[in-house]
C-alpha positions as CSV (number, residue, x, y, z in Angstrom):
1,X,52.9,74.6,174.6
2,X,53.2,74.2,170.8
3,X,53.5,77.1,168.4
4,X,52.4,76.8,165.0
5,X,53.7,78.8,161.7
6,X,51.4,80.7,160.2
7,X,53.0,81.3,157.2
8,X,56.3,81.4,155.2
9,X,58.8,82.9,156.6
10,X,61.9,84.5,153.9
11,X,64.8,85.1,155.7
12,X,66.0,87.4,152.6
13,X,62.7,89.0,152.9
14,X,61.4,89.2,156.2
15,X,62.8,89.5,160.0
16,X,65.1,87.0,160.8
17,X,63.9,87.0,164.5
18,X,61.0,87.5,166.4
19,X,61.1,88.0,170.1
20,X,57.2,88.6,171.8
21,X,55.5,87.5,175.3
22,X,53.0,84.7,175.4
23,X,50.4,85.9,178.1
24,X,49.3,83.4,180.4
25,X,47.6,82.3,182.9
26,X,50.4,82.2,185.3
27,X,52.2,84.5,187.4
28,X,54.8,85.5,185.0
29,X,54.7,86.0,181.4
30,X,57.4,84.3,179.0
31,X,59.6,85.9,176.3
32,X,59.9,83.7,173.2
33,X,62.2,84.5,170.7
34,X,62.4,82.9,167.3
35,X,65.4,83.1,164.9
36,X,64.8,82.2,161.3
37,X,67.4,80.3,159.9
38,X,68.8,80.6,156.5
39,X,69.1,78.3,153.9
40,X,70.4,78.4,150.4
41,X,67.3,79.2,148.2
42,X,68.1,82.3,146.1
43,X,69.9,82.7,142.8
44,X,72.9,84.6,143.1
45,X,73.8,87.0,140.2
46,X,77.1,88.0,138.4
47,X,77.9,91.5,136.4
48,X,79.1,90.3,133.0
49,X,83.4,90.9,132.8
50,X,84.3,93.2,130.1
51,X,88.1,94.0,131.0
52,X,91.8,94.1,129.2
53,X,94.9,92.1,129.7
54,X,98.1,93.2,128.5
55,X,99.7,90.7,126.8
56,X,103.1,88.4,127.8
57,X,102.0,88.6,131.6
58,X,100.6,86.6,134.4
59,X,97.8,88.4,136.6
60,X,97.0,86.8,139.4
61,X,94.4,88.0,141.9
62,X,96.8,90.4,143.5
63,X,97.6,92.0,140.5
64,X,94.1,91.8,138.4
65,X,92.4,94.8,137.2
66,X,89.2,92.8,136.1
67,X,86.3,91.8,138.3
68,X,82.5,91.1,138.5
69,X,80.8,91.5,141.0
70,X,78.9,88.8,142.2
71,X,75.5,88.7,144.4
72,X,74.0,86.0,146.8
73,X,71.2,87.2,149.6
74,X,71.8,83.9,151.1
75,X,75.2,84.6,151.6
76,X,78.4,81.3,151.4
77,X,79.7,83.6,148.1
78,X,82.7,81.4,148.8
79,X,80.8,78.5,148.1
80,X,80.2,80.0,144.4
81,X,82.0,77.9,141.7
82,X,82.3,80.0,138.1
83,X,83.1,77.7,134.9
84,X,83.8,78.8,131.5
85,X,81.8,77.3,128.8
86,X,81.3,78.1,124.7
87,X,84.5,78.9,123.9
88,X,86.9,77.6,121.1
89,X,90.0,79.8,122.3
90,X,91.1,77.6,124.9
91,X,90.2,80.4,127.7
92,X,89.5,77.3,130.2
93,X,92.9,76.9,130.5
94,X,94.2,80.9,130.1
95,X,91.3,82.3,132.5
96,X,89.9,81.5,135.9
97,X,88.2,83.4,139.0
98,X,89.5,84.2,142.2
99,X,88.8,86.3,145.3
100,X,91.5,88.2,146.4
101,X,89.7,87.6,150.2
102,X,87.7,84.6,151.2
103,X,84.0,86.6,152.1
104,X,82.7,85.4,155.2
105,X,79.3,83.6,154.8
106,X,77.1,86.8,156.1
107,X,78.7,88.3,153.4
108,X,76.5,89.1,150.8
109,X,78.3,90.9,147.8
110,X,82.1,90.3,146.8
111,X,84.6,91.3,144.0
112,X,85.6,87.9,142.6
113,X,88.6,88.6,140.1
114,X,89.8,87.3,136.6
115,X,93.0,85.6,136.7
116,X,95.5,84.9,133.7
117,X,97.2,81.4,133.6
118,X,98.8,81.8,131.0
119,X,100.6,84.9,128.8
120,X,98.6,86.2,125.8
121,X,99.8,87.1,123.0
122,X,97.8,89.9,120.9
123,X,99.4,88.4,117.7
124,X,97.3,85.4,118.2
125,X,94.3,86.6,119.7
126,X,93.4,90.2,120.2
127,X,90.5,89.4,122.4
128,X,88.3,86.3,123.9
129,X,84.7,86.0,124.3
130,X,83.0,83.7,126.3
131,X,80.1,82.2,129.0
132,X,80.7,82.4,132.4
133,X,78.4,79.7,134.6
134,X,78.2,80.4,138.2
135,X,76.4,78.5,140.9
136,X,76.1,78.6,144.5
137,X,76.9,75.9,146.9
138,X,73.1,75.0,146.1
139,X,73.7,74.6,142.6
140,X,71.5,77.7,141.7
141,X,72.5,79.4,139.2
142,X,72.6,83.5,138.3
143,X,69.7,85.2,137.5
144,X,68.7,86.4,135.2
145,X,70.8,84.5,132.7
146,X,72.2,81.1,134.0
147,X,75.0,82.2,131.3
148,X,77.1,85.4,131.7
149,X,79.0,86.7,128.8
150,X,82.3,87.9,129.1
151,X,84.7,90.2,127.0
152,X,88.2,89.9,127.5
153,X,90.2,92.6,125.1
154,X,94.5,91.7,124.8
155,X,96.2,94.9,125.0
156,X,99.2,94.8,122.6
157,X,102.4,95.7,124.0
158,X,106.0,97.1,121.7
159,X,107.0,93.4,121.5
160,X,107.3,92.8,117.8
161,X,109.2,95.0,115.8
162,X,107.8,96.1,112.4
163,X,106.6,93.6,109.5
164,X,107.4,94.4,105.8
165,X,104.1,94.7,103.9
166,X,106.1,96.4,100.2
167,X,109.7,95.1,99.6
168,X,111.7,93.8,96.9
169,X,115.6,92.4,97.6
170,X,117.1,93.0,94.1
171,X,116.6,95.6,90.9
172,X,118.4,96.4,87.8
173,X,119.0,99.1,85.8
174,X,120.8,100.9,83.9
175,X,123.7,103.4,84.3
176,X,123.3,107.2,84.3
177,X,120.1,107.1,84.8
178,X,117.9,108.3,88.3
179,X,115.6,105.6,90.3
180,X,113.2,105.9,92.9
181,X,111.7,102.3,94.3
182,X,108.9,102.1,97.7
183,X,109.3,99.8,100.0
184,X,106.6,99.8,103.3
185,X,106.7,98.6,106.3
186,X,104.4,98.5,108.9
187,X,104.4,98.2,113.6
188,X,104.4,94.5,114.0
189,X,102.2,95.4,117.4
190,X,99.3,95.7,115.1
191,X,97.4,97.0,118.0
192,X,100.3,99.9,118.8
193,X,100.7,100.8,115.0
194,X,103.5,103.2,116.1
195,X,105.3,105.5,113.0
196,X,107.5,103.6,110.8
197,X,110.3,105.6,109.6
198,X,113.5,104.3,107.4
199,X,117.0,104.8,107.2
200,X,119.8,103.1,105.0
201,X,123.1,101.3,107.1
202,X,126.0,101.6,104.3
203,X,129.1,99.7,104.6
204,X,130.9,101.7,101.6
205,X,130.6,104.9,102.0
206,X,131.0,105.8,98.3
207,X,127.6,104.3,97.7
208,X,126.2,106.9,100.4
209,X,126.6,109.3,97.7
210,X,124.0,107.9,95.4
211,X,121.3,106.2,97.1
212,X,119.1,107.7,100.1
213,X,115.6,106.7,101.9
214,X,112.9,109.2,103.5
215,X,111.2,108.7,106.1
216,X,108.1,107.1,103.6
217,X,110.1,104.2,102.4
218,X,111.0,105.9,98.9
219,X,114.8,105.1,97.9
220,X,116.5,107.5,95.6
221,X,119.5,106.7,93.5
222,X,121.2,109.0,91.9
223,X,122.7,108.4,88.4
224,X,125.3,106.0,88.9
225,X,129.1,106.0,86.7
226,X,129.1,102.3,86.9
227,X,132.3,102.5,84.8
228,X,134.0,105.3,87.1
229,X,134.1,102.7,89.9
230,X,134.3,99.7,88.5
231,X,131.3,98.3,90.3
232,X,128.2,96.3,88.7
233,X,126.3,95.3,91.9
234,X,125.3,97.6,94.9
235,X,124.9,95.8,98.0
236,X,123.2,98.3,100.9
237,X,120.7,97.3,104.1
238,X,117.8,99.0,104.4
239,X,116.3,99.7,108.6
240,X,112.4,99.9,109.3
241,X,112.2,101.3,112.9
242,X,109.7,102.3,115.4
243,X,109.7,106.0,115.9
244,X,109.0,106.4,119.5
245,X,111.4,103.3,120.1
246,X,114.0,102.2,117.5
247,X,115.2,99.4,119.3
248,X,112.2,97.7,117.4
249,X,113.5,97.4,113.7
250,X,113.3,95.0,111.2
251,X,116.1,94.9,108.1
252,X,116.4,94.4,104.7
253,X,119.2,93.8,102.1
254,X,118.7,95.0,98.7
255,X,121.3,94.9,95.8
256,X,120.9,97.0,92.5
257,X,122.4,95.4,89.7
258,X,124.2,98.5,87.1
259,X,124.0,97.7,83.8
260,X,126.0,98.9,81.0
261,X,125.9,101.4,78.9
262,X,127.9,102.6,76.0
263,X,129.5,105.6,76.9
264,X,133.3,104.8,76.9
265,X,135.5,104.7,73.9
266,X,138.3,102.4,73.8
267,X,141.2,104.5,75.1
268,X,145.2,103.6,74.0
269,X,146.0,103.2,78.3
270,X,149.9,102.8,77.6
271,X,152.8,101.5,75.8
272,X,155.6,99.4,76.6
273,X,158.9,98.6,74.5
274,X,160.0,94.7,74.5
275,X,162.0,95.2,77.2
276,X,159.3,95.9,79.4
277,X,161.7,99.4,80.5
278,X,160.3,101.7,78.7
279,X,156.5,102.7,79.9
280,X,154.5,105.5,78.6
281,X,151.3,106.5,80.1
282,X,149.4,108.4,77.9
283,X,148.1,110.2,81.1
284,X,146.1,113.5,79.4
285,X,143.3,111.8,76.7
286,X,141.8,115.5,76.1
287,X,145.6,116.0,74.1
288,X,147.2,114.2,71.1
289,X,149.0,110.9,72.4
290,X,152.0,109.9,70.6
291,X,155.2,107.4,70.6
292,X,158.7,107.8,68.9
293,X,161.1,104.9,68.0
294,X,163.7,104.3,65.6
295,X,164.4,101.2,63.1
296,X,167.5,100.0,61.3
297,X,165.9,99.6,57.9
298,X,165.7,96.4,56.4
299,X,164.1,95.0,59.6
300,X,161.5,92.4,59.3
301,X,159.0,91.0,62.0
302,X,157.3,92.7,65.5
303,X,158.3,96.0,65.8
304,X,159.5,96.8,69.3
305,X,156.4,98.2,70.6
306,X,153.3,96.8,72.7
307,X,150.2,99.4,72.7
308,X,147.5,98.9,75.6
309,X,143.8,99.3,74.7
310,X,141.2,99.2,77.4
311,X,137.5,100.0,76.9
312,X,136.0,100.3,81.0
313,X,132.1,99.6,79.7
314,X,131.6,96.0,79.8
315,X,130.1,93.4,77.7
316,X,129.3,93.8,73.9
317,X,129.8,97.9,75.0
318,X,133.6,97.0,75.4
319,X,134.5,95.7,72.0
320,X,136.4,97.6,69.4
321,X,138.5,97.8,66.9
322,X,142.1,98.3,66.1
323,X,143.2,99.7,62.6
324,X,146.3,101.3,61.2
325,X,145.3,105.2,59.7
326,X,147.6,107.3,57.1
327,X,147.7,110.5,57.9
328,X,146.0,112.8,55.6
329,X,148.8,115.0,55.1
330,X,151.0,112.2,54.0
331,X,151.8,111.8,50.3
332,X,152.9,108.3,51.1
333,X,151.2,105.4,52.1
334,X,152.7,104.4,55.5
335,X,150.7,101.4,56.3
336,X,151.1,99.4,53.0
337,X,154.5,98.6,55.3
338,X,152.8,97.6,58.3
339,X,150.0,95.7,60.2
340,X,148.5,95.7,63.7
341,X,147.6,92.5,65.4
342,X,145.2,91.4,66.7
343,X,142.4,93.8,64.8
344,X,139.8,93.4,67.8
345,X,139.8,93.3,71.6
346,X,137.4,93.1,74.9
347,X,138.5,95.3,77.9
348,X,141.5,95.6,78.1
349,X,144.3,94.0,75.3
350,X,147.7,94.6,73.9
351,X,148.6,94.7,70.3
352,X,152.0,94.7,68.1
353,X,152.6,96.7,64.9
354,X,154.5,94.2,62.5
355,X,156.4,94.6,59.2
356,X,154.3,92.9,56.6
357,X,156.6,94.9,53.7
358,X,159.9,94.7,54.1
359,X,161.1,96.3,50.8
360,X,159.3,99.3,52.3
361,X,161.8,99.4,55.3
362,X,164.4,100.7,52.9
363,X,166.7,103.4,54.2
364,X,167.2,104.6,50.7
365,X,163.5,104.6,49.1
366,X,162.6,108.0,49.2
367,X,160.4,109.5,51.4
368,X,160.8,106.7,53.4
369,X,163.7,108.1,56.0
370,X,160.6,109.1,58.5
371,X,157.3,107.0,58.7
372,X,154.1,108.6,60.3
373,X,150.6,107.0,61.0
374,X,147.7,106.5,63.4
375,X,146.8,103.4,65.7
376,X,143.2,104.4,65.6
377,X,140.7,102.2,67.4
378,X,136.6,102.5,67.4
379,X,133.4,100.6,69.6
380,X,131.7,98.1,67.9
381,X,128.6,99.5,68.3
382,X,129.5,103.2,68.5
383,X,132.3,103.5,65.8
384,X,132.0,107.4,66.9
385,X,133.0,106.3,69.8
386,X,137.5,105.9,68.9
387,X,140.8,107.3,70.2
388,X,144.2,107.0,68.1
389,X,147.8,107.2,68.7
390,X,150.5,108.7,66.5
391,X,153.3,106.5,65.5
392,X,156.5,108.3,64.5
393,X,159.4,105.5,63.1
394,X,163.0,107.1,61.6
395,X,164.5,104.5,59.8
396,X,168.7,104.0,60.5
397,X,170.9,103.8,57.9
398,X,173.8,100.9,57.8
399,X,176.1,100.1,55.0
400,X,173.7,97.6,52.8
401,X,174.5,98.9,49.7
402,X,177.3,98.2,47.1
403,X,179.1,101.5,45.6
404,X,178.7,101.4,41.8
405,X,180.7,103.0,38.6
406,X,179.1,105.3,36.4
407,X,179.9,103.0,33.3
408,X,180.6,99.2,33.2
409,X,183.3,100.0,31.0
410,X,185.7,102.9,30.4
411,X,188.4,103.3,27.3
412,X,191.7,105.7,27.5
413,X,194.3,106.3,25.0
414,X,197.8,107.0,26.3
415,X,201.2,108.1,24.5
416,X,204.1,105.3,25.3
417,X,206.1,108.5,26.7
418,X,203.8,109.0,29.7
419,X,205.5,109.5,32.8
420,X,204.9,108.5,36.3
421,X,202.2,110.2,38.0
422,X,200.5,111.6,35.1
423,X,196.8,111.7,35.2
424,X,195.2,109.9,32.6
425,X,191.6,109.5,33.8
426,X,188.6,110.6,36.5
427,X,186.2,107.6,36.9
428,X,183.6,108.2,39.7
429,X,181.7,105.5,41.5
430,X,178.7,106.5,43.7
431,X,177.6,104.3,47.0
432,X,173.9,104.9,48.5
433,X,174.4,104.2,51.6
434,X,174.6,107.8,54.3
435,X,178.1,106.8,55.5
């Protein structure tokens, strides 16, 4: 016998076996029993991937967190093949599909997984979009779109540590005078963007004492006595670090440069005989500094004195002046005896007091026995700003001078009967020397 379809038969749709009896004209009646087999004719379907990564790691399928699901009715989902297309990130090569089980070909829905090749890197990409084409071992492909899109988001992870956005690496300003200068920074992770706070690594910790950071990148500096320590540059390092982890920091050197101002006179430092033994320091300059010396009149030349001027401001601040000052309760001119060279100096210089009158330097002039004046010094561009010394010379006296008669000439008269011993005359010479 011959049996006829009499119609289509859908395996996904309808039974996929029928078992009857055939009634006939025999003494038994047979039991057919048709199975319908199944072919690959339906469209398989796949839920579009929208899933995150975390970036600098492989995930393979043991390990993935991101699936579709895929659909077949027919069945072979291991015959399912599942390209990337339309994409200019290179995902063919970062991305691929895999199921963590092989599904056995009755098997009719599966959990096929996303894969990462390669490590991400949220810096570089902080997310991929692309087409998904999957067909079955028919070459059918998903209904209802042939293409499926997929969304693939990078998770950023505390990797980088934070990026300057605000900075500068030098400033300059001046002396004695308060700053305040912003520098920002932000969480490299751009996807984290953690807390930034600051802080300030010093090296010296005298300059800990002027210049401070908060916590929103402002730097204070306090007014700094750039003559007091002899410093013109500040060198500090500056640290931009993660709050909930400060292991991830970035840093930054910054140097202030000081500059000048004039607010120092020139100050007589100390004085030193030509022997070099002999050191005064004038230590107190709130009290009237002075020096004492003797010289043997008649003396011509450098006296035997060396006066130190220093001015501690620095370029044209630290010029001045030297000068030699009568005092004003003097009747006599002093310094019509004297000069000081040289008349100017920078910093820090020494200068010499030198007879430039000799017939001055006279033991018997009057008035002349002890000699007062001033070394007074002034800025160049603050005479107000000046300090002064007192020199105090006592001349010595030494046997210079010729003793003299009161007349060139003297006349007598005498009898011839004078005897021995008698006084005849009293003639009185004078000599102006002390001894």
């Amino acid at each position: 016998y011959i049996f006829y379809a009499c119609m289509c038969f859908d395996y996904e749709r309808l039974p996929s076996q029928y078992l009857f009896n055939v009634w006939l004209n025999l003494d038994f009646s047979p039991v057919v029993n048709f199975t319908i087999i199944n072919i690959d004719d339906e469209q398989p379907s796949l839920s579009p991937p929208q899933c995150s990564f975390d970036e600098n790691t492989i995930y393979t399928k043991d390990n993935s967190t991101c699936f579709s699901i895929v659909l077949d009715p027919d069945g072979w989902l291991d015959q399912m093949t599942f390209e990337i297309v339309n994409d200019t990130n290179d995902a063919p090569y970062l991305f691929d599909f895999e199921y963590r089980e092989i599904p056995e070909d009755n098997i009719y829905s599966a959990n096929v997984y996303i894969t990462v090749l390669e490590e991400l890197n949220y810096q570089n990409i902080t997310f991929y979009l692309f087409d998904v084409r999957a067909e079955d071992g028919a070459g059918h492909s998903t209904t209802p779109s042939e293409l499926v899109r997929a969304i693939i988001n990078v998770n950023d992870l505390p990797d980088t540590p934070p990026e300057w956005t605000s900075f500068f690496t030098s400033e300059q300003f001046y002396e004695q005078s308060e700053q305040t200068f912003t520098v920002t920074a932000i969480d490299g992770d751009y996807g984290l963007n953690y807390e930034i706070n600051y802080m300030v690594l010093w090296e010296d910790d005298e300059e800990a004492n002027y210049i401070s950071i908060d916590n929103n990148g402002t730097i204070s500096v306090k007014p700094i006595d750039r003559d007091k320590d002899d410093i013109s540059t500040y060198v500090f390092e500056i640290v931009a670090y993660e709050v909930p982890d400060p292991i991830w920091n970035t840093s930054l050197l910054i140097t202030f440069f000081v500059l000048d101002i004039d607010n120092n006179p020139p100050l007589v430092r100390w004085i030193l005989d030509a022997s070099f033994d002999n050191v005064t320091f004038p230590v107190d300059d709130e009290t009237e500094k002075s020096t004492e010396m003797s010289l043997l009149e008649n003396t011509d030349g450098t006296l035997n004195l060396t006066i130190f001027i220093r001015d501690i401001d620095t370029g044209q601040n630290a010029q001045f002046t030297v000068e030699l000052e009568d005092l004003q309760e003097n009747e006599i001119e002093y310094t019509d005896a004297f000069m000081i060279v040289p008349t100017a100096g920078y910093r820090t210089d020494q200068f010499q007091i030198i007879v430039k009158n000799v017939s001055y330097i006279d033991y018997e002039l009057p008035g002349w026995i002890d000699i007062s004046f001033n070394v007074l010094t002034r800025g160049v561009l603050d005479s107000t700003k000046e300090d002064r010394i007192l020199v105090k010379i006592t001349l010595i006296d030494y046997n210079d001078e010729t003793p003299e008669f009161e007349e060139t000439e003297y006349s007598v008269s005498i009898n011839e009967t004078a005897k021995k011993g008698e006084f005849i005359i009293q003639i009185l010479a004078t000599d102006l020397d002390a001894e």
